[in-house]
BALOBA-1460 file (C-alpha; in Angstrom, 3 decimals):
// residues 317
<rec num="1" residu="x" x="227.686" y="68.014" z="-47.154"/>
<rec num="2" residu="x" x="228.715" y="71.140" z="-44.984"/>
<rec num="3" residu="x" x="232.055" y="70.094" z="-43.291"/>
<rec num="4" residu="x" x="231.274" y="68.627" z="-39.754"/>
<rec num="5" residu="x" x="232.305" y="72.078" z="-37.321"/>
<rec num="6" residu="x" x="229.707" y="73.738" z="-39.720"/>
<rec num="7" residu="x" x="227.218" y="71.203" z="-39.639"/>
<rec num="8" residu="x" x="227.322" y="70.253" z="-35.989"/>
<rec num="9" residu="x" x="228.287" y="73.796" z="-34.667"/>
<rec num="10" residu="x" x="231.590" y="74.728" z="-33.219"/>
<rec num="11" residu="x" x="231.215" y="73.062" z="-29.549"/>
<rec num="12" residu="x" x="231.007" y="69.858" z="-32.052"/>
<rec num="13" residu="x" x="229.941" y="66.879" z="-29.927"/>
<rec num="14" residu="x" x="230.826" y="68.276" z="-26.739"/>
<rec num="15" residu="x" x="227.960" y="67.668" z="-24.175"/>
<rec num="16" residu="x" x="228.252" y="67.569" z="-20.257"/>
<rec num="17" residu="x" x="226.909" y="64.232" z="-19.264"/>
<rec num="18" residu="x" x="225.503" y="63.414" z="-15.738"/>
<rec num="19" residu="x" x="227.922" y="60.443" z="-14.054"/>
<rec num="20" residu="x" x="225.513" y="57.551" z="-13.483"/>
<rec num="21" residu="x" x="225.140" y="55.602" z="-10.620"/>
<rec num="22" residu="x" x="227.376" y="52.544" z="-9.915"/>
<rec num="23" residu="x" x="226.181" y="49.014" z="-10.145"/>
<rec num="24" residu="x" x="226.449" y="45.930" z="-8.455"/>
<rec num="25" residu="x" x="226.948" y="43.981" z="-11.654"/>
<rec num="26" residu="x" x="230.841" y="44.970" z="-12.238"/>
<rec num="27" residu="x" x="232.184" y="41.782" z="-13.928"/>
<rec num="28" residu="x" x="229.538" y="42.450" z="-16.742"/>
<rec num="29" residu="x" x="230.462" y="46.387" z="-16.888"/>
<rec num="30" residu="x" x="234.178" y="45.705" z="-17.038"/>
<rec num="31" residu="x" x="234.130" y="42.748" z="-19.784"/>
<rec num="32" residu="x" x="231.673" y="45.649" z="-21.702"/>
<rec num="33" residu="x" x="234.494" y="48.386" z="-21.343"/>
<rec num="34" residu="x" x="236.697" y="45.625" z="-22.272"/>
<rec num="35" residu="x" x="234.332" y="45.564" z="-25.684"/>
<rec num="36" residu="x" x="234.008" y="49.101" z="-26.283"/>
<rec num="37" residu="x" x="238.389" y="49.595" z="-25.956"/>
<rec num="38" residu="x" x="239.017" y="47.172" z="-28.827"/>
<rec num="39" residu="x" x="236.510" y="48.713" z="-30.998"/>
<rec num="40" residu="x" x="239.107" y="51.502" z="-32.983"/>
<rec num="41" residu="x" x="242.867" y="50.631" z="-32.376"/>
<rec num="42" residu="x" x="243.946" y="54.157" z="-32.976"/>
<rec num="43" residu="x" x="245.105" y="56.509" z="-30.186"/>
<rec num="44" residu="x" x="242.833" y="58.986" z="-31.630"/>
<rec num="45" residu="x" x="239.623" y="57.585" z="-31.744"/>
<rec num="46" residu="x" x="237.737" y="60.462" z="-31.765"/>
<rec num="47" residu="x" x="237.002" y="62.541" z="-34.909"/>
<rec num="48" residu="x" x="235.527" y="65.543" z="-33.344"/>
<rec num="49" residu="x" x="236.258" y="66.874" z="-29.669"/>
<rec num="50" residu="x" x="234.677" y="64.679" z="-26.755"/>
<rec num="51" residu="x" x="236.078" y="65.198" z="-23.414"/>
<rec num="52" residu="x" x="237.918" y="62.587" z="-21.671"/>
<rec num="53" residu="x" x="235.225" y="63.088" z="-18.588"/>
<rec num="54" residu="x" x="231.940" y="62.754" z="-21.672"/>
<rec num="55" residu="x" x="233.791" y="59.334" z="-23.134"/>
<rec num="56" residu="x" x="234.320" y="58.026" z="-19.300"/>
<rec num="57" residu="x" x="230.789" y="58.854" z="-18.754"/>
<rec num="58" residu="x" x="229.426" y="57.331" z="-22.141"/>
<rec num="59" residu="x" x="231.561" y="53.935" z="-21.562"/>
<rec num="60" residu="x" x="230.095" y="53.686" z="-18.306"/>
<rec num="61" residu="x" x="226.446" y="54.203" z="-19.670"/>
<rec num="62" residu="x" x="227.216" y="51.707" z="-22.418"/>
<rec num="63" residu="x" x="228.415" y="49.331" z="-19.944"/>
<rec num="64" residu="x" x="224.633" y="49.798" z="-18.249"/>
<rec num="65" residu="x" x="223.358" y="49.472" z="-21.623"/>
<rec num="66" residu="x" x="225.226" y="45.734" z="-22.689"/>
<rec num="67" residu="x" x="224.318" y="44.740" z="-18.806"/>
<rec num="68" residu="x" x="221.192" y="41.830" z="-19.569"/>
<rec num="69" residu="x" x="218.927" y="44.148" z="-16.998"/>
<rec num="70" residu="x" x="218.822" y="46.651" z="-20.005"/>
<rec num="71" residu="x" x="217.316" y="44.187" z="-22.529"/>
<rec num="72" residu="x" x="220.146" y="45.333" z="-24.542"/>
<rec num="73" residu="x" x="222.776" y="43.057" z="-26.768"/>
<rec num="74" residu="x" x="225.958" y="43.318" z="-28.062"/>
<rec num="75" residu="x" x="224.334" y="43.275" z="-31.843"/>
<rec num="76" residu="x" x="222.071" y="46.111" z="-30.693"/>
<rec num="77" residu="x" x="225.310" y="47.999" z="-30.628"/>
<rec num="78" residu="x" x="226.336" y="46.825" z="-33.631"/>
<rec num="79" residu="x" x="226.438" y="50.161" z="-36.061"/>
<rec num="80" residu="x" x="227.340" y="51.791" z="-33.008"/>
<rec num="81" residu="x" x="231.103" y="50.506" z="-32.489"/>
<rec num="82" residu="x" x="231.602" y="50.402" z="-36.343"/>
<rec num="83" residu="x" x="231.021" y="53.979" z="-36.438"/>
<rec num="84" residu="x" x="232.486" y="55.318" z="-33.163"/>
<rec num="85" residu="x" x="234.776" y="58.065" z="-35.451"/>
<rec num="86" residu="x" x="231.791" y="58.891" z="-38.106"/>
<rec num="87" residu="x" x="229.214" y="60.624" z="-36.127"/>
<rec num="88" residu="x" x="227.468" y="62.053" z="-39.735"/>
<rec num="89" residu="x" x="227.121" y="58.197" z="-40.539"/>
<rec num="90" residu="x" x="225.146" y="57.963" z="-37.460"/>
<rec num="91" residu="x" x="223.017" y="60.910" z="-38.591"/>
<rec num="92" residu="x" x="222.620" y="59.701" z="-42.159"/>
<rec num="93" residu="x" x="221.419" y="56.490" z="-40.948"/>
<rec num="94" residu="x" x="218.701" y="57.943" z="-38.712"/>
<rec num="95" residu="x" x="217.964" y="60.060" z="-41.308"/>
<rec num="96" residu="x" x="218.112" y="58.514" z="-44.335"/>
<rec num="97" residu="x" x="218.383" y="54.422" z="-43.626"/>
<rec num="98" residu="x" x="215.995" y="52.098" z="-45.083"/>
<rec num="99" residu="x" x="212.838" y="51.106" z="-42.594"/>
<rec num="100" residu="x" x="214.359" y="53.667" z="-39.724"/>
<rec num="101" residu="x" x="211.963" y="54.034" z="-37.208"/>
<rec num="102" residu="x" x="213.257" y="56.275" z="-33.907"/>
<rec num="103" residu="x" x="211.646" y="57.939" z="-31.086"/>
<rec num="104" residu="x" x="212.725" y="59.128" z="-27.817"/>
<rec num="105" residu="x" x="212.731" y="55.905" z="-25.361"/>
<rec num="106" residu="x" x="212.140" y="56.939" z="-21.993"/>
<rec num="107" residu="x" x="213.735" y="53.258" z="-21.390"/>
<rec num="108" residu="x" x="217.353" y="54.754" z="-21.783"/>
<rec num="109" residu="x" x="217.357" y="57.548" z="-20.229"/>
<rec num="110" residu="x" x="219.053" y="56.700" z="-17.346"/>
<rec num="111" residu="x" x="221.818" y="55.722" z="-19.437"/>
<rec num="112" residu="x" x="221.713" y="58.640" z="-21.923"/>
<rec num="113" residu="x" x="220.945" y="56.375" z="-25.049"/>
<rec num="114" residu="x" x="218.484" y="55.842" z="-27.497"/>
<rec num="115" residu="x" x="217.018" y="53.835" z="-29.902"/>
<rec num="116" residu="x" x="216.388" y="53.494" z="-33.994"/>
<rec num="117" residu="x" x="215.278" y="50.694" z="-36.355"/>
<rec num="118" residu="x" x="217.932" y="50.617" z="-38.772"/>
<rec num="119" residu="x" x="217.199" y="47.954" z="-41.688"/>
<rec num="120" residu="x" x="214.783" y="45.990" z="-39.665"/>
<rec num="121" residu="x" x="217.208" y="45.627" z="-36.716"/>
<rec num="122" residu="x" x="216.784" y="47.980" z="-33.571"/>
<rec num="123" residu="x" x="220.558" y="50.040" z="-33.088"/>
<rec num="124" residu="x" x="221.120" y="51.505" z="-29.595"/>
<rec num="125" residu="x" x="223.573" y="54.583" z="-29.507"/>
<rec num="126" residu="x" x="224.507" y="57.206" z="-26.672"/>
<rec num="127" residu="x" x="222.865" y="60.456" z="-26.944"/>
<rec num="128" residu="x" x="226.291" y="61.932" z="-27.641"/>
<rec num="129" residu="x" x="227.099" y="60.227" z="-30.374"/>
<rec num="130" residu="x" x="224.150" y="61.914" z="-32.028"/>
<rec num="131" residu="x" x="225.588" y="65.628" z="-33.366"/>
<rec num="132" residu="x" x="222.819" y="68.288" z="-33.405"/>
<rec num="133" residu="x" x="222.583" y="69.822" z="-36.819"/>
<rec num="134" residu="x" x="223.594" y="73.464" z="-37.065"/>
<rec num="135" residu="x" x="220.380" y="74.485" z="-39.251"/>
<rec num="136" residu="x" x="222.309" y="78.258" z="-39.329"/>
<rec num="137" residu="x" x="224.787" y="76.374" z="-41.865"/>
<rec num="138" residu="x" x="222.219" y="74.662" z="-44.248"/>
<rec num="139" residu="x" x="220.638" y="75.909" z="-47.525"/>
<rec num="140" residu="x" x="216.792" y="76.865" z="-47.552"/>
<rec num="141" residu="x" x="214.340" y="75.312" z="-49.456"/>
<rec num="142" residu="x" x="213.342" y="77.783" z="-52.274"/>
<rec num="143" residu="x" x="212.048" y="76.874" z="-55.808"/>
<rec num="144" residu="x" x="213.445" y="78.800" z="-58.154"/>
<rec num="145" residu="x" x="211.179" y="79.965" z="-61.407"/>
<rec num="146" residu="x" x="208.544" y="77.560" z="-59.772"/>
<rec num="147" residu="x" x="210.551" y="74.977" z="-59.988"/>
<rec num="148" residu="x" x="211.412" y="73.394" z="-56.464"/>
<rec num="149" residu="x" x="214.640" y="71.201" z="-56.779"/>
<rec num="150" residu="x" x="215.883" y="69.502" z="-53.596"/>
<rec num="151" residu="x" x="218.896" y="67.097" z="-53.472"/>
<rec num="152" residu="x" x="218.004" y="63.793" z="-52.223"/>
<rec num="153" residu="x" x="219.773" y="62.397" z="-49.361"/>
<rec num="154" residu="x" x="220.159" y="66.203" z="-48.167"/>
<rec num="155" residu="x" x="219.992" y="68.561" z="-44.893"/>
<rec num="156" residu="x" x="218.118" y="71.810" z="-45.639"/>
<rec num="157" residu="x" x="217.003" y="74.747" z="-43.359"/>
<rec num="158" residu="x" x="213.136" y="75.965" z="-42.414"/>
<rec num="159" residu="x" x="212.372" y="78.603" z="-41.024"/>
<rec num="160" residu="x" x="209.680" y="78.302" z="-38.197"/>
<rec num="161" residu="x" x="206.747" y="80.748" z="-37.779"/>
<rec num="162" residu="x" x="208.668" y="81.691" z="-34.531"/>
<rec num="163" residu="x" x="211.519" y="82.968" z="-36.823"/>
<rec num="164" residu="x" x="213.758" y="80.322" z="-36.082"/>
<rec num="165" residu="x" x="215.431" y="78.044" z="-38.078"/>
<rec num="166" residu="x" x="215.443" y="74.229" z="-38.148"/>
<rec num="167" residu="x" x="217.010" y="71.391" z="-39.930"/>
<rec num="168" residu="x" x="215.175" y="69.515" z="-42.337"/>
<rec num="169" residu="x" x="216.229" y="66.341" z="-44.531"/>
<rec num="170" residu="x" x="215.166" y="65.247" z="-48.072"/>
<rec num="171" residu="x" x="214.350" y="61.348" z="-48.386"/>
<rec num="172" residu="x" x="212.988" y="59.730" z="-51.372"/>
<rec num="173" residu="x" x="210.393" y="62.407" z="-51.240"/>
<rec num="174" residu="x" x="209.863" y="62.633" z="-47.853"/>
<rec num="175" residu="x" x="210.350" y="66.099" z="-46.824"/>
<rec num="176" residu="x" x="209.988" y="67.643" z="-43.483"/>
<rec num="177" residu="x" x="212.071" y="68.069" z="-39.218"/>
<rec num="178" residu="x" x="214.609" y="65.569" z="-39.641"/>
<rec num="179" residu="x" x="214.608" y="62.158" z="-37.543"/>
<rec num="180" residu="x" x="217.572" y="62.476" z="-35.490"/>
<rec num="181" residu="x" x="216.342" y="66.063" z="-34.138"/>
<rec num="182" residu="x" x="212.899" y="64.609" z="-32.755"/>
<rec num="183" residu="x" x="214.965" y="61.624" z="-31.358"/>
<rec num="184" residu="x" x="216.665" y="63.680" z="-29.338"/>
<rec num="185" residu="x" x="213.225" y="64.918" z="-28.035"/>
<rec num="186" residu="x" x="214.247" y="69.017" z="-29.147"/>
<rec num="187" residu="x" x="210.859" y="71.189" z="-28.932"/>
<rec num="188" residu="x" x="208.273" y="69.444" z="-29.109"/>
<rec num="189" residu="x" x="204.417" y="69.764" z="-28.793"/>
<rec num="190" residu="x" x="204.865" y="73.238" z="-29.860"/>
<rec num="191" residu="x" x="202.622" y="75.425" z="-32.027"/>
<rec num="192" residu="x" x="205.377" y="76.084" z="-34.651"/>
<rec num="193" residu="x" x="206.011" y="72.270" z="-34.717"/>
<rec num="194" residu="x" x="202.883" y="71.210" z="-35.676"/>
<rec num="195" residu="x" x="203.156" y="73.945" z="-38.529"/>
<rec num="196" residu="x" x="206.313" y="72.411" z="-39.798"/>
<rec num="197" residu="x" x="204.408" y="69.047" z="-39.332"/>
<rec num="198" residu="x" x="201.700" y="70.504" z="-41.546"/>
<rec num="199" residu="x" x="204.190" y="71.872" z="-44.345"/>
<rec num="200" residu="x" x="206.571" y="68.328" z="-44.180"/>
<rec num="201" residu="x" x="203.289" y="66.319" z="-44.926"/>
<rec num="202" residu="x" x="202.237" y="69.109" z="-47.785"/>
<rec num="203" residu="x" x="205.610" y="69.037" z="-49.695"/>
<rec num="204" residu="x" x="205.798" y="65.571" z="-49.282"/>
<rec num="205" residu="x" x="202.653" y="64.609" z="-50.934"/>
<rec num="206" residu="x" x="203.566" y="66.914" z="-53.782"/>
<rec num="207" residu="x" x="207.457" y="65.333" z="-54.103"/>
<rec num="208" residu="x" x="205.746" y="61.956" z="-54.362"/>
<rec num="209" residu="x" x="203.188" y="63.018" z="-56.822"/>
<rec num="210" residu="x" x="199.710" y="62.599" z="-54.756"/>
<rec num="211" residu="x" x="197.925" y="66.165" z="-54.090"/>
<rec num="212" residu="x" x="197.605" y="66.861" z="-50.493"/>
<rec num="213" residu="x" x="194.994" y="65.357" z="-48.874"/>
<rec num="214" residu="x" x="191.761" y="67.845" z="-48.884"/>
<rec num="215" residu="x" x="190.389" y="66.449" z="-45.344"/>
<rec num="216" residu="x" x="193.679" y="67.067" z="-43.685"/>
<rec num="217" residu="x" x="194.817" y="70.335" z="-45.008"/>
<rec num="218" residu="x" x="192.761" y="72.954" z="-46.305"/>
<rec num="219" residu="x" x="193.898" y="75.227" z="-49.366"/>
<rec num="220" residu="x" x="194.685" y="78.583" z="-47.730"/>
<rec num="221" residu="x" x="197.409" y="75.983" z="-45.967"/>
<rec num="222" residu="x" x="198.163" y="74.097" z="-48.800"/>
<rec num="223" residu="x" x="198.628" y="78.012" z="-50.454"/>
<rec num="224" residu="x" x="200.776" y="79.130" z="-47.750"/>
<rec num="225" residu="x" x="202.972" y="76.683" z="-47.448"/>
<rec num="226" residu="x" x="203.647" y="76.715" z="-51.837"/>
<rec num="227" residu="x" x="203.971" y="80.791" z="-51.132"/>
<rec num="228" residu="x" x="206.458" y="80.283" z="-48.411"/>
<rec num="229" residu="x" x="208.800" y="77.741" z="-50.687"/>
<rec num="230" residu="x" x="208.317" y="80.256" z="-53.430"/>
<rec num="231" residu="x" x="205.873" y="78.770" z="-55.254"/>
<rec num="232" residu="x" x="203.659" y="80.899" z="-56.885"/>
<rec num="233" residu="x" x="199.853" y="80.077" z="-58.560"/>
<rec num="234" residu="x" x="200.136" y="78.413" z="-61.867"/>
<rec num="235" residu="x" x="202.219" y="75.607" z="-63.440"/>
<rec num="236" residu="x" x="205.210" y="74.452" z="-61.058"/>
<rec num="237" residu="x" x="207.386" y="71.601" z="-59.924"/>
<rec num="238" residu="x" x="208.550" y="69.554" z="-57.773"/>
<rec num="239" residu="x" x="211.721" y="67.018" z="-57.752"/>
<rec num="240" residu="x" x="213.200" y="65.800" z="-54.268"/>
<rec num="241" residu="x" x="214.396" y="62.171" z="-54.603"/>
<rec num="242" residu="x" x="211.146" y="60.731" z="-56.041"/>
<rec num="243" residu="x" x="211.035" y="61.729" z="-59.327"/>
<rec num="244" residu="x" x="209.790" y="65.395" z="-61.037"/>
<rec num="245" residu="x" x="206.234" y="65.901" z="-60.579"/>
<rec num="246" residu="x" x="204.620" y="68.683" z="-62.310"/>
<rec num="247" residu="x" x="201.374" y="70.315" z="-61.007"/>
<rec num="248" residu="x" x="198.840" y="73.916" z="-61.440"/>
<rec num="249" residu="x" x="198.515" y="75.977" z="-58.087"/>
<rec num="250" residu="x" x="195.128" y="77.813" z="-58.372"/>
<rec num="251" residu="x" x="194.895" y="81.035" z="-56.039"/>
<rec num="252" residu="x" x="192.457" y="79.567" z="-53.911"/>
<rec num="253" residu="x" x="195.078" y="76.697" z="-53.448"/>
<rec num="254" residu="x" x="193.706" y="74.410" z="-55.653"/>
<rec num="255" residu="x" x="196.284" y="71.981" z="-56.617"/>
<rec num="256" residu="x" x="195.951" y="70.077" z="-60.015"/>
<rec num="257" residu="x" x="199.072" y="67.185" z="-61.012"/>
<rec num="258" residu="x" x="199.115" y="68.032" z="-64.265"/>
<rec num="259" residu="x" x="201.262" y="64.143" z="-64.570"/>
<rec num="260" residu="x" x="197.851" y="62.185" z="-63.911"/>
<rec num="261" residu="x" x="195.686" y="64.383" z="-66.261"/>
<rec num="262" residu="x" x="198.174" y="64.317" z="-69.234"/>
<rec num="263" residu="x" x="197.856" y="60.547" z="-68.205"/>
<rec num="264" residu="x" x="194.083" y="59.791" z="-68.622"/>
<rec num="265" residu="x" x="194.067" y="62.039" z="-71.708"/>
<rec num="266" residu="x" x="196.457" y="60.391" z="-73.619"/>
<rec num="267" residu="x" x="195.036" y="56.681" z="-72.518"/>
<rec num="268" residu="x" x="191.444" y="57.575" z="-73.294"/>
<rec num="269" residu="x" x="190.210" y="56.278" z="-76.785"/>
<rec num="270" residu="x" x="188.184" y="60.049" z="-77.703"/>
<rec num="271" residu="x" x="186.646" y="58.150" z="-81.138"/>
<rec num="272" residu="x" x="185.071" y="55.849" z="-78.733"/>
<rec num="273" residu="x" x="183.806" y="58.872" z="-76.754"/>
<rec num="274" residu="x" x="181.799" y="60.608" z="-79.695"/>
<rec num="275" residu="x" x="185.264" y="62.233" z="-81.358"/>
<rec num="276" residu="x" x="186.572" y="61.752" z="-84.826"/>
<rec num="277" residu="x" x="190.151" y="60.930" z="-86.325"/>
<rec num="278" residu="x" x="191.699" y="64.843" z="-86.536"/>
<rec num="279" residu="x" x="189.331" y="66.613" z="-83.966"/>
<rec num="280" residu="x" x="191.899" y="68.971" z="-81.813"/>
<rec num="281" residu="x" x="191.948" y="69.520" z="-78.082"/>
<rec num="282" residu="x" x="193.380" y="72.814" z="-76.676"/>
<rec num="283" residu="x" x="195.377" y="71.522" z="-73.980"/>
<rec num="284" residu="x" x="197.380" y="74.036" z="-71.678"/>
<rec num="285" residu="x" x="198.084" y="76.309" z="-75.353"/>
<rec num="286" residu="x" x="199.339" y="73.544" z="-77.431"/>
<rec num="287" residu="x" x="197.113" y="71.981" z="-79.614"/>
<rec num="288" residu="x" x="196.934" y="68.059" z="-80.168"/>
<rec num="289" residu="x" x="195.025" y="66.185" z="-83.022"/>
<rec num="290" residu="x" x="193.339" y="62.604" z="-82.513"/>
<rec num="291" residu="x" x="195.527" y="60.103" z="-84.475"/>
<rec num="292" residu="x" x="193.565" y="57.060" z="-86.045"/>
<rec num="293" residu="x" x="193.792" y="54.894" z="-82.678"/>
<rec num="294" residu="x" x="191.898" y="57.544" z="-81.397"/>
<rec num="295" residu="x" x="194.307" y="59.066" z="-79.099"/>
<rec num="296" residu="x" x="196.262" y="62.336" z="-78.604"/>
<rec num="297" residu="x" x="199.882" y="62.421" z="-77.143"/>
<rec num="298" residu="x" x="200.950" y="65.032" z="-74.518"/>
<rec num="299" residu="x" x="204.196" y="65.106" z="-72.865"/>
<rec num="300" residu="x" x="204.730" y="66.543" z="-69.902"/>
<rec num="301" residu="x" x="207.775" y="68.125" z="-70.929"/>
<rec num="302" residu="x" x="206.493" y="70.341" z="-73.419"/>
<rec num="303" residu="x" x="205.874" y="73.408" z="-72.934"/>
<rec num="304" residu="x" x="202.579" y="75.302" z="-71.607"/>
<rec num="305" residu="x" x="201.832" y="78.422" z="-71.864"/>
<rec num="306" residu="x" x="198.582" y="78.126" z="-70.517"/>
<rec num="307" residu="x" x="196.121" y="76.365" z="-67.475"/>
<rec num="308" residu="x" x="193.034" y="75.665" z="-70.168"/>
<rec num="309" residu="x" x="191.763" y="72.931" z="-71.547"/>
<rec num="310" residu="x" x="189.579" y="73.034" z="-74.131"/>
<rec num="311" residu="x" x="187.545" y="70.480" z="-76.028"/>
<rec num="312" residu="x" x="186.943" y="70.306" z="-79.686"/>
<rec num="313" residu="x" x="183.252" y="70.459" z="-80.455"/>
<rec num="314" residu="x" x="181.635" y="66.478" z="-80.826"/>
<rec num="315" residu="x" x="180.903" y="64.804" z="-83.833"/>
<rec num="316" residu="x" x="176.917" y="65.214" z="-84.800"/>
<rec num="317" residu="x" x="175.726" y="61.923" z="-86.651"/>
């Protein structure tokens, strides 16, 4: 992990926030400020710079937020107050929690919150509190001898069609813009979003071993976005928290997972298919004889020096 000035940029969490309206309701407000002060005992209770005037203005909003009109309740604010002085474990658990579920809530806005799903259980936290990713300090996503390798649990960089960069997370195989930046509502319904859209969905597919989807994407896009990773036609693979997947990029995009066709061959009985005990296939330049169950053993791990497959010549009786 990039250390936190790098990752969240050098004005850290510093935002100006509007003051808010005061309410009527003050007993609730001031037994919710009460709340918020014995959450952290330190004097410093802040592990990156927020202005006295932006934590004044937060406390205030969270008052709004605990007040009943809000539909909001102490649990709600739960992960919140245990994480006041870790704002990257309030990123990694938009990003990366178990059954997270976030959007922009046009519900908060006039108290500059919003809203996830963390582990079943919705989590309200000021938009503060939320650190925008410096995408200018994270790796890019480049395989490497077509071989794409991306740390799970991870923040990587893509570059948009409009030449700008944007942060990215790695998830169990779900690649693509990372939760906490479309929370936040940043860019969207723009041309080079949907494109990132497009590419997330593609590399995601592949990390999780499915080929992407023929009536959603067609091959030239499939083909660009494997060329702009640096993925070039022919064997290559894929490993990004879901396991290594191993697939053939033809040049018209074509995309073959080489895992599920080693699969059927080796469970396929090829005596009971008109073959006989020593007939040889010519599978991707290694060559593999039928045993006497009938079967022949590939492994995806060996080593191919070719896309054919050829069959041996049936068995005339």
């Amino acid at each position: 992990m990039a250390n936190l000035e790098g990752l969240y940029g050098a004005g850290g969490l510093h935002r100006p926030l509007l003051h808010t309206k005061k309410t009527n309701k003050l007993v609730r407000q001031r037994a919710a400020l009460q709340l918020l002060s014995r959450t952290g005992s330190s004097k410093r209770r802040d592990s990156l710079s927020i202005s006295s005037e932006a934590r004044k203005f937060s406390r205030e909003r969270i008052a709004a937020l605990i007040d009943k009109s809000a539909n909001v309740s102490e649990s709600e604010l739960s992960y919140y107050f245990a994480n006041y002085n870790n704002p990257s474990a309030i990123l990694d658990a938009i990003n990366f929690g178990t059954n997270v579920e976030c959007g922009y809530n046009p519900e908060f806005k006039d108290y500059g919150a919003l809203s996830f799903t963390y582990n079943g259980i919705r989590q309200v936290v000021p938009i503060y509190a939320v650190p925008k990713i410096n995408a200018n300090s994270l790796p890019g996503i480049h395989a490497v001898d077509n071989s794409l390798v991306l740390k799970n649990k991870s923040y990587y960089a893509w570059t948009g069609v409009n030449g700008s960069r944007y942060a990215w997370s790695v998830n169990d195989g779900l690649i693509g813009y990372v939760f906490s930046e479309s929370l936040l509502a940043d860019n969207m319904g723009t041309n080079y979003m949907r494109e990132m859209g497009k590419a997330g969905n593609i590399l995601t597919a592949l990390a999780q071993g499915r080929e992407p989807w023929e009536e959603l994407y067609s091959r030239k896009e499939v083909l660009a976005t494997c060329e702009k990773v640096g993925i070039k036609p022919g064997f290559f693979s894929i490993d990004a928290g879901a396991g290594k997947h191993t697939y053939i990029l033809r040049e018209s995009g074509d995309v073959i997972n080489v895992d599920n066709e080693i699969k059927n061959w080796n469970n396929i009985n090829w005596i009971g298919h008109g073959y006989k005990e020593g007939d040889t296939f010519s599978i991707y330049g290694n060559e593999y004889a039928i045993d006497s169950s009938g079967h022949i053993h590939v492994s995806v791990d060996d080593t191919f020096t070719s896309t054919d497959v050829i069959f041996p010549e049936q068995s005339r009786k």
